[in-house]
C-alpha atoms as one frame of an Amber mdcrd trajectory, in Angstrom:
protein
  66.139  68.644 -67.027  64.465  72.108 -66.720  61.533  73.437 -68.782  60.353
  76.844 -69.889  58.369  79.289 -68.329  54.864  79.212 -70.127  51.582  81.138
 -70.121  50.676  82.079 -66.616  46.768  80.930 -66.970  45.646  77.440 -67.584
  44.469  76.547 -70.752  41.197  73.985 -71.618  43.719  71.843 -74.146  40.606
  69.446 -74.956  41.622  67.867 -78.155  44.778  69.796 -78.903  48.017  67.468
 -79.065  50.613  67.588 -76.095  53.924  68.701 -77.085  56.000  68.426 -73.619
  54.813  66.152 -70.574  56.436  66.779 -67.430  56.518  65.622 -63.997  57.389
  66.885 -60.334  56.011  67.093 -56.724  54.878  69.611 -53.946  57.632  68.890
 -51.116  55.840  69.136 -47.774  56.037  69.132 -43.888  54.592  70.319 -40.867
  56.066  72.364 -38.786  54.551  73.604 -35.142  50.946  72.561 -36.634  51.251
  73.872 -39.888  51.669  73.215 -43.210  54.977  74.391 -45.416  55.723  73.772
 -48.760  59.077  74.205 -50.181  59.558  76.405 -53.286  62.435  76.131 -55.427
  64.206  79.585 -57.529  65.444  78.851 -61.284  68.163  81.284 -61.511  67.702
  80.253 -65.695  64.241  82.009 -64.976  64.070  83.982 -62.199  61.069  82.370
 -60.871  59.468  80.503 -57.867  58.460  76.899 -59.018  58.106  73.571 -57.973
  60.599  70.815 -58.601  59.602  69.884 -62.171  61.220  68.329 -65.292  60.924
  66.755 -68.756  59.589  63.139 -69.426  62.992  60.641 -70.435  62.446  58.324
 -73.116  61.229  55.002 -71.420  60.229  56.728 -68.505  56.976  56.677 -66.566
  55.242  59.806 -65.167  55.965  59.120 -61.452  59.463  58.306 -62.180  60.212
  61.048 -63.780  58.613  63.212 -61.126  60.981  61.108 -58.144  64.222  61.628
 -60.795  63.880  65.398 -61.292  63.226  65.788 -57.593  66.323  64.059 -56.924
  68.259  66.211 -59.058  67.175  69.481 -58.373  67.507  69.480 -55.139  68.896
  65.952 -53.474  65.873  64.892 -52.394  65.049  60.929 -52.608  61.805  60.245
 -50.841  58.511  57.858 -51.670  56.024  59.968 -53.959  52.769  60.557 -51.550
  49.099  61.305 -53.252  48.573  62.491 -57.040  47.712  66.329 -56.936  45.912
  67.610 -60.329  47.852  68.139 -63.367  48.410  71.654 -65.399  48.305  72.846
 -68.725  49.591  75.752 -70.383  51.148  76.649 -73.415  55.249  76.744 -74.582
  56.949  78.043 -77.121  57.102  74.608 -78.809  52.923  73.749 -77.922  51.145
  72.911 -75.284  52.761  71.366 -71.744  51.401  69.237 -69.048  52.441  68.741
 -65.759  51.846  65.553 -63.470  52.193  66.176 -59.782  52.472  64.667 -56.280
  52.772  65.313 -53.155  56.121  64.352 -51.367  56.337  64.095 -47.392  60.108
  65.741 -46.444  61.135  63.413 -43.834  62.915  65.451 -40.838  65.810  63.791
 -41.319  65.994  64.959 -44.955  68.851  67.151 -46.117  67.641  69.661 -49.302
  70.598  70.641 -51.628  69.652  72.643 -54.515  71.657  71.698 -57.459  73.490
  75.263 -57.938  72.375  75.044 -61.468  68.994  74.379 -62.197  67.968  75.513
 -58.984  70.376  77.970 -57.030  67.899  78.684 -53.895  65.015  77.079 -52.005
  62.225  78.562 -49.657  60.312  76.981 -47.367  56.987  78.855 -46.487  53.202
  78.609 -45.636  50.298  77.885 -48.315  49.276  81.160 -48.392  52.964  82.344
 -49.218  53.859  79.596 -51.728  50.479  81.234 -53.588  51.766  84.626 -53.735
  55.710  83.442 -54.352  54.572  81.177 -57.466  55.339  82.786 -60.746  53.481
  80.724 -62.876  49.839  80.488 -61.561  48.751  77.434 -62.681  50.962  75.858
 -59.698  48.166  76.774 -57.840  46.172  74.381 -58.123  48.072  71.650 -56.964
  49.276  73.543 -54.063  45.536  74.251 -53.335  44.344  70.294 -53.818  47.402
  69.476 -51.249  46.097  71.728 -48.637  42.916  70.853 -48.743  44.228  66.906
 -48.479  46.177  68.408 -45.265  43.113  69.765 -44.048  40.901  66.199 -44.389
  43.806  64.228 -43.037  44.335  62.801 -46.151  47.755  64.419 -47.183  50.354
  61.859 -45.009  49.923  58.221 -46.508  51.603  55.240 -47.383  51.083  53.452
 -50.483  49.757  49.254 -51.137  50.198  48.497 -54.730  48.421  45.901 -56.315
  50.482  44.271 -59.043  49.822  41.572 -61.574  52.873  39.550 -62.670  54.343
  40.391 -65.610  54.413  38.803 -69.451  54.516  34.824 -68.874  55.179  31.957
 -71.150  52.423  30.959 -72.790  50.001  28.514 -70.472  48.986  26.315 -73.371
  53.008  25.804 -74.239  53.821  24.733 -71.161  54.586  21.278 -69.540  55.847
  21.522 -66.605  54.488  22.559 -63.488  52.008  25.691 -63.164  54.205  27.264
 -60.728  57.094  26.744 -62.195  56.054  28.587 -65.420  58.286  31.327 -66.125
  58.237  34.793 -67.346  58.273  34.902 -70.972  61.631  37.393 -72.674  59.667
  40.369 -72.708  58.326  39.623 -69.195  62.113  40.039 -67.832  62.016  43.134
 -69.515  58.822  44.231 -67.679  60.425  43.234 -64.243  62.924  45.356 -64.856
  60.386  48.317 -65.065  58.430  46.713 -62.554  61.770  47.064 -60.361  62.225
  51.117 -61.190  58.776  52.175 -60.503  58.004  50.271 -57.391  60.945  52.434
 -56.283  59.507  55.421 -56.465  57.414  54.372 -53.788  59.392  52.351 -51.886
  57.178  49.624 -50.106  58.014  48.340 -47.314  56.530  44.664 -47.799  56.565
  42.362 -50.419  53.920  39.778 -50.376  53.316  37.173 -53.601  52.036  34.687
 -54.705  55.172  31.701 -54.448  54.411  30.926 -58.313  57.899  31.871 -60.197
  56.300  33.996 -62.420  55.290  36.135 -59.516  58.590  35.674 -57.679  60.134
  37.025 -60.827  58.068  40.083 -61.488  59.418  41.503 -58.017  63.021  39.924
 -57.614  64.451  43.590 -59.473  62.828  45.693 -56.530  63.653  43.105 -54.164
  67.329  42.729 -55.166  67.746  46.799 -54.905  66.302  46.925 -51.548  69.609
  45.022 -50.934  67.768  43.389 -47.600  65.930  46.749 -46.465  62.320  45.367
 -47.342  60.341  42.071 -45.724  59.674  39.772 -48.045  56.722  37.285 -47.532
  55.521  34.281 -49.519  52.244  33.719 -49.673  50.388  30.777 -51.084  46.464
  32.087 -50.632  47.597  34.249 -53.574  48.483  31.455 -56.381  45.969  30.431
 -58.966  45.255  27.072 -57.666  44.636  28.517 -53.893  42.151  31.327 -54.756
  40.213  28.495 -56.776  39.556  26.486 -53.837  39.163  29.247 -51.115  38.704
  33.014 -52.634  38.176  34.431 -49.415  41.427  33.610 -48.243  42.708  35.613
 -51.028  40.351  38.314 -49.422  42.100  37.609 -46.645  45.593  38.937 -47.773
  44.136  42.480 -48.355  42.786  42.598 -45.124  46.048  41.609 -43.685  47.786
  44.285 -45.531  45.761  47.096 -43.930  46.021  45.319 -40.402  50.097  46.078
 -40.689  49.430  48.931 -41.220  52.709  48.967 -43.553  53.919  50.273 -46.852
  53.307  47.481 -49.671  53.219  45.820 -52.965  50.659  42.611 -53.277  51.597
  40.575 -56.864  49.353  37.860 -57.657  47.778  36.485 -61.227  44.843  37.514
 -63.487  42.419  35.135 -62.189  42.588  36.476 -58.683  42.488  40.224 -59.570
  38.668  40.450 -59.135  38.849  39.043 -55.694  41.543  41.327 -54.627  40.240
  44.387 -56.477  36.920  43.883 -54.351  38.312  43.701 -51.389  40.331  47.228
 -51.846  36.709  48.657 -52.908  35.551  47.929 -49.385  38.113  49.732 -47.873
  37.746  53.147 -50.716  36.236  56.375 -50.045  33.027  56.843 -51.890  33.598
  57.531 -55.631  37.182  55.881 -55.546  35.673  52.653 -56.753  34.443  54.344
 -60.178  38.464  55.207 -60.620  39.175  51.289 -60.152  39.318  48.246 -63.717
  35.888  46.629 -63.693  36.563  44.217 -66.720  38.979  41.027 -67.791  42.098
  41.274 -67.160  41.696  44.539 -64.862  45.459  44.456 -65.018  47.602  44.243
 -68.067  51.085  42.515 -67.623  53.307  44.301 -65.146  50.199  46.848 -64.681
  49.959  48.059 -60.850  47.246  50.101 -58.753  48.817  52.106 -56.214  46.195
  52.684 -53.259  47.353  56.019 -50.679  46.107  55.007 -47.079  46.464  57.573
 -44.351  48.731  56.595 -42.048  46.811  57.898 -38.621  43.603  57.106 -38.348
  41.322  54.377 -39.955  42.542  52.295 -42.716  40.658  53.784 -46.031  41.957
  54.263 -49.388  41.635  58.231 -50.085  43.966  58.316 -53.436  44.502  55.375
 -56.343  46.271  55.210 -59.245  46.684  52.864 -62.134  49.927  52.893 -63.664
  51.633  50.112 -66.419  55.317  50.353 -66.296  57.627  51.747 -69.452  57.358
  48.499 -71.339  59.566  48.019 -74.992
């Protein structure tokens, strides 16, 4: 789904209601040492943009974002760092944008739709300034090459995800590990499933508690076998209770692999996992991070960027609670 061309300034929209949100990414590689960008022409338009669209009903930002890249112009690959958003006024009202960056594998093939998008360019920072037509895609494409430029810009994502919407504890008589997700819970697996994608980890490590089990069998299932899947008990309830710093523990082994991931554990063991990403966060990141009961709402995830040369430090996070009905 396309959008208009708006206002070519930014606009300070402090208090005034948002009438479109939007999503996209910066595509990106390196070639011979140096940064490109890949610009994309609206023929609708005739202008130089980035690949952008409307938010769906029931969709989240980042999923929207992967989905319009996808259909502009073929592209499925994991969503890298957030980049700032803009602002700037329609014809209907205000519009903001939500960006990321998006590594372009080399083994990538870019096919512009022929209808949205009818050509693509790929060019140097400097260019992509010039080329834009609406200005306020500046700034992103300024925040990504200053990422390039720390070594910050190529990661790989660990997401930190609490289960989703149990069965009540105090209705329950069976087992505490057998306790299952509640109706809407399935429901919030389901979304769990579709945004984890737009990532695509790698690992999955959980807690072996069904409710747990449940929350990621959707992303697991779609992976149809592609993704290692790892059970571990140092993340249940009862585990962390006795021996926290084994919980620690699993964090620390996550960075070790040095791996794409997704983490799902329980409520009572957020803090101790939450404080063990803080160790490993650039200054100032911890201030972005929950710091209260229950940190994590049902289904909620933090998604922490990690450079992937280099030591193992968290340079991006974002906090993110899946389309829930």
């Amino acid at each position: 789904m396309t959008d208009q061309p708006g206002t070519a300034e930014p606009v300070d929209h402090t208090g005034e209601p948002v009438a479109v949100f939007a999503a996209g990414a910066l595509p990106w590689r390196v070639r011979s040492g140096e940064l490109e960008v890949l610009l994309i022409h609206r023929p609708r338009y005739d202008d130089w943009s980035w690949p952008k669209g409307k938010l769906d009903p029931g969709e989240t930002m980042p999923e929207c974002a992967a989905r319009e890249v996808r259909e502009e112009i073929g592209l499925d690959e994991p969503l890298g760092i957030p980049l700032p958003s803009t602002s700037y006024h329609v014809p209907v009202g205000l519009k903001v944008v939500h960006y990321w960056a998006l590594k372009v594998s080399a083994s990538a093939v870019v096919r512009p739709d022929g209808t949205e998008v009818d050509s693509i360019h790929w060019c140097g920072v400097d260019e992509a300034a010039t080329l834009l037509s609406n200005q306020t895609d500046v700034l992103p494409l300024r925040w990504l090459a200053e990422a390039h430029r720390r070594g910050e810009l190529d990661t790989r994502p660990l997401v930190l995800l609490r289960h989703a919407k149990a069965k009540p504890r105090g209705s329950w008589t069976k087992a505490e590990g057998d306790r299952t997700l509640a109706a809407s819970g399935v429901r919030q697996a389901a979304a769990v499933g579709r945004l984890l994608a737009v990532w695509s980890p790698e690992r999955v490590v959980t807690s072996p508690w069904r409710r747990c089990v449940d929350t990621v069998r959707p992303y697991i299932a779609a992976a149809n076998g592609r993704i290692k899947v790892k059970l571990d008990e140092r993340l249940t309830e009862a585990s962390h209770k006795r021996k926290p710093d084994r919980a620690a523990a699993a964090v620390d082994r996550l960075f070790d692999k040095r791996r794409s991931a997704v983490l799902c554990s329980h409520r009572p063991v957020l803090p101790t996992l939450l404080a063990s990403f803080v160790l490993r966060c650039e200054p100032g990141l911890e201030a972005e991070l929950p710091t209260e009961d229950p940190f994590l709402a049902a289904g909620e995830m933090i998604v922490f960027h990690v450079p992937v040369e280099g030591p193992a430090r968290v340079v991006a996070v974002e906090q993110i609670k899946p389309y829930d009905d």
